[in-house]
C-alpha positions in Angstrom: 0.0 0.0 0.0 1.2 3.1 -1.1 2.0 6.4 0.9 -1.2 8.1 -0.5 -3.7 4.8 0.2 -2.5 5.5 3.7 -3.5 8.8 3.9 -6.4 8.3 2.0 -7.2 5.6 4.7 -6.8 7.9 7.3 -8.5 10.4 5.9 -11.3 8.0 5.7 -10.9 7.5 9.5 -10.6 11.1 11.0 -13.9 11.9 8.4 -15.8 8.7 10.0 -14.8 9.8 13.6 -15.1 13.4 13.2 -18.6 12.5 11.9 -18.9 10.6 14.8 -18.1 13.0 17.5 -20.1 15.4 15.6 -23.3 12.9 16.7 -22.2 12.6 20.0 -22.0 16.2 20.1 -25.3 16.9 18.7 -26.5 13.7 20.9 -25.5 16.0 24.0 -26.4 19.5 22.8 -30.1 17.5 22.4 -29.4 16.2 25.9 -28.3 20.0 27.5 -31.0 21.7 25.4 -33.1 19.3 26.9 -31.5 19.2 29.7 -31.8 23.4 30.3 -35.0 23.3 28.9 -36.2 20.9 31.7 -34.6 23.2 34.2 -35.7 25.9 32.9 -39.1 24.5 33.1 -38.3 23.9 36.3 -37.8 27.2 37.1 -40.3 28.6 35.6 -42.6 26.8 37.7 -40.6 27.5 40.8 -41.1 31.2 39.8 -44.7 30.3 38.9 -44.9 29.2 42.5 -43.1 31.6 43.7 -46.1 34.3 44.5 -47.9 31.3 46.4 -45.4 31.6 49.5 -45.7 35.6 49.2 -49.5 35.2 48.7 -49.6 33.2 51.8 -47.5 35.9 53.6 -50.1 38.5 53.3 -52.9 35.9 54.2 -50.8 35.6 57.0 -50.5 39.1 57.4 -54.0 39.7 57.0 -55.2 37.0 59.0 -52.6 38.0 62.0 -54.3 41.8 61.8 -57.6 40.8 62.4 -56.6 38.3 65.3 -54.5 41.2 66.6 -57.4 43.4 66.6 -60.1 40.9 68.3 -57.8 40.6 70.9 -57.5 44.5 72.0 -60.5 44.5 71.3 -61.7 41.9 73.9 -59.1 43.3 76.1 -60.6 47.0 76.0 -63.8 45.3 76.4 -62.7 43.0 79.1 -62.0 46.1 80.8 -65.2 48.0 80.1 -66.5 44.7 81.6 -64.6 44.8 84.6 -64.8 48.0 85.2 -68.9 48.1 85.3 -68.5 44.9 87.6 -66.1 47.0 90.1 -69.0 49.8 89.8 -71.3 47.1 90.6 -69.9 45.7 93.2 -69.6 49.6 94.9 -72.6 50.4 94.6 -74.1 47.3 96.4 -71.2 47.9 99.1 -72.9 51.4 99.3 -76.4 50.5 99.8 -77.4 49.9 103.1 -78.9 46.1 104.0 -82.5 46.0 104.3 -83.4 46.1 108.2 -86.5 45.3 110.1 -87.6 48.6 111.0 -89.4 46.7 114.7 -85.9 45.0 114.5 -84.0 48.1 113.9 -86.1 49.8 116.8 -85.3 47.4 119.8 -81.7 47.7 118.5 -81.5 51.5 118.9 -83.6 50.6 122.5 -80.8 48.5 123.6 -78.1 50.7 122.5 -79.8 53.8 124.5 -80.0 51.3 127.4 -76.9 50.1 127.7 -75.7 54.0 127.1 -77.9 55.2 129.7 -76.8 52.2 132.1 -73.1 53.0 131.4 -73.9 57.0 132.0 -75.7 56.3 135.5 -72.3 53.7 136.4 -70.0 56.9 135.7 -72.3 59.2 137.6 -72.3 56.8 140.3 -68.6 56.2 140.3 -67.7 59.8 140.2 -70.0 60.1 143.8 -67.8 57.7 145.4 -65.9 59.0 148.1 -62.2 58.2 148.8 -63.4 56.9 152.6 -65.8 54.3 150.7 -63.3 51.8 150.1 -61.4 52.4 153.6 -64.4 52.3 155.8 -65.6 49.3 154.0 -62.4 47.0 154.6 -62.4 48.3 158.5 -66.0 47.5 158.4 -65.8 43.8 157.3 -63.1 42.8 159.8 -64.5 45.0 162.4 -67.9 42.7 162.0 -65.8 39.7 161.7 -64.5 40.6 165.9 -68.0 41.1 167.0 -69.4 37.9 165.3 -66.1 35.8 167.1 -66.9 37.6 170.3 -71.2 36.4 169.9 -69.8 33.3 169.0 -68.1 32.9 172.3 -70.9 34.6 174.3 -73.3 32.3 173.5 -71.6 29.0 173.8 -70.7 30.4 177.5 -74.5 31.2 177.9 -75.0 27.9 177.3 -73.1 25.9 179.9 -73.8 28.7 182.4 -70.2 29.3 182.5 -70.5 32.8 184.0 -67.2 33.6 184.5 -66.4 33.1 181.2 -69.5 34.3 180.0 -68.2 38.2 181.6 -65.0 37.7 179.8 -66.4 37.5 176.4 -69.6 39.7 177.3 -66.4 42.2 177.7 -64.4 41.6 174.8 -67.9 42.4 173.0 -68.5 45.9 174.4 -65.0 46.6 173.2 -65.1 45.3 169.8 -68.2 47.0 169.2 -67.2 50.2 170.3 -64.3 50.1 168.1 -66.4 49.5 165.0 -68.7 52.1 166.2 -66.3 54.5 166.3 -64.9 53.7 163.2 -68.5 54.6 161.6 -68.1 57.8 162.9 -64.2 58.5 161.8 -64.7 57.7 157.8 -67.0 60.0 155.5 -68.7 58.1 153.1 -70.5 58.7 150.6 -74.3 59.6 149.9 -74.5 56.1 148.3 -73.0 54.4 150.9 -74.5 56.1 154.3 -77.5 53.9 154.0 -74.9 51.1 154.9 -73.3 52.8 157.2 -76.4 53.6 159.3 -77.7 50.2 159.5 -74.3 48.9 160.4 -74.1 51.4 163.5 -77.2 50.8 164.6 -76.5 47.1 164.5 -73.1 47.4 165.8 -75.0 49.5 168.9 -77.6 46.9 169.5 -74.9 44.2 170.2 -73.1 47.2 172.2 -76.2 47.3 174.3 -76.7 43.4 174.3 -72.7 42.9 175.9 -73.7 45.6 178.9 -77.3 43.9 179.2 -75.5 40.2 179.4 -72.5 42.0 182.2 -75.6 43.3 184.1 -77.6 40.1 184.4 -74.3 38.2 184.8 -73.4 40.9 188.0 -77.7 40.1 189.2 -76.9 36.4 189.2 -73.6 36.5 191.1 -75.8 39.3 193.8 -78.3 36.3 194.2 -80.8 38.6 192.7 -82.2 35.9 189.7 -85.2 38.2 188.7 -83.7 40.7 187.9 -80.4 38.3 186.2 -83.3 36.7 184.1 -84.5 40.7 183.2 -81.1 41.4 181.7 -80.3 38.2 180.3 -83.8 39.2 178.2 -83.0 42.3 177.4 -79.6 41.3 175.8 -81.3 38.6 173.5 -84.0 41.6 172.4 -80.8 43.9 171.7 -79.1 41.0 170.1 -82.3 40.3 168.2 -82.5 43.9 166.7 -78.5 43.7 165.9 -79.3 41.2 163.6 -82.1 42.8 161.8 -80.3 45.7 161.4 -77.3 43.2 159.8 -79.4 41.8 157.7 -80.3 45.5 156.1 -77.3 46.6 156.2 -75.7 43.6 154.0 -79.1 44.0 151.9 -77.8 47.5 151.0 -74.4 46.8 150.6 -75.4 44.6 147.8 -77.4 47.0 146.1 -74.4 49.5 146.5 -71.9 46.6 145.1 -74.0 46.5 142.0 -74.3 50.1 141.2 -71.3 50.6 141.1 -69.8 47.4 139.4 -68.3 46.3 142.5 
């Protein structure tokens, strides 16, 4: 084979592979025109669906407005609402509860009562005099000596123990002296002189009982027993009277401890 059959022969080749590569080629330009076509199909449709996302945005938008509004809204009128409940609420605090007026009436009643009650204990108090308090301590343990001295008086009555019976008679004269002249040391009060009177005159009734039981007890030792029995009388009588006069005297003193919240 000559030098030109060779070339010929590759000639031939290079034509055949050219025309070859030139299908390939056009084989892929299809392919990438295809190829870019389909993305840019693609993209177009992205960009078609683009506006979906930004249409949704103001949907959003829109739909978030409204939301936003209804809730100030229901917050102003939430407020409105509480507001005419706290106006409610103040102007049943204001209004006064429905009374009985008969109901109402014995309360006013009580309450001038208890007024006037508390105003007579203050007027009372204020008449108390500073010797009240004094003269009644003396007085209770001054009656506490004459009762001890009765005590023994009588139980030496008796057994007709006269010599005993002038011992105690004795001590009774002196304790009731005492007491009576402890009535007439303290000023009371107005309140209190009631007490105080009935007191002396029962503290000078048993006075007047201890010299009646000396003198009979004097008769008896004489030998003269009528007139012993005379003044053994007598001094029950006095004793007798005494203890009436006790009796009022303590009757008072309780009226005079109430009065006065004593």
């Amino acid at each position: 084979m000559n030098v030109k059959k060779i070339i010929l022969v590759i000639v031939i080749i290079l034509g055949l592979m050219f025309a070859l590569g030139c299908s390939d080629s056009g084989d892929n330009s299809e392919t990438s025109v295809e190829s870019e076509n389909i993305q840019t199909g693609e993209t177009k449709a992205i960009q078609e669906e683009e506006p979906e996302p930004a249409i949704t945005e103001e949907t959003e938008t829109v739909t978030e407005t409204p939301v936003q509004d209804d809730t100030e809204e229901s917050s102003v009128i939430s407020l409105e609402e509480a507001k005419g409940a706290e106006e409610e609420t103040l102007e049943e605090n204001d209004k006064e509860p429905e009374v009985d007026m008969e109901t109402r009436m014995k309360e006013i009643r009580e309450e001038e009562a208890e007024e006037e009650t508390e105003r007579e204990v203050e007027e009372s108090k204020s008449t108390i005099s500073s010797d009240d308090a004094i003269w009644i301590d003396v007085m209770l343990d001054d009656l506490a000596d004459v009762r001890a001295d009765m005590d023994d008086v009588s139980r030496a009555a008796s057994t007709n123990d006269m010599a005993s019976l002038a011992v105690y008679a004795d001590n009774m004269y002196a304790s009731t002296n005492i007491a009576i002249d402890h009535c007439d040391r303290y000023d009371v009060s107005a309140d209190l002189q009631p007490v105080e009177d009935e007191y002396r005159l029962a503290m000078v009734a048993y006075n007047w009982a201890a010299v009646s039981c000396y003198a009979g007890i004097e008769s008896f030792n004489s030998g003269n027993a009528a007139e012993a029995e005379a003044n053994f009388n007598n001094a029950g009588e006095f004793i007798n009277s005494g203890t009436d006069h006790t009796l009022q005297a303590t009757e008072l003193m309780n009226e005079y401890n109430e009065n006065h919240r004593l």
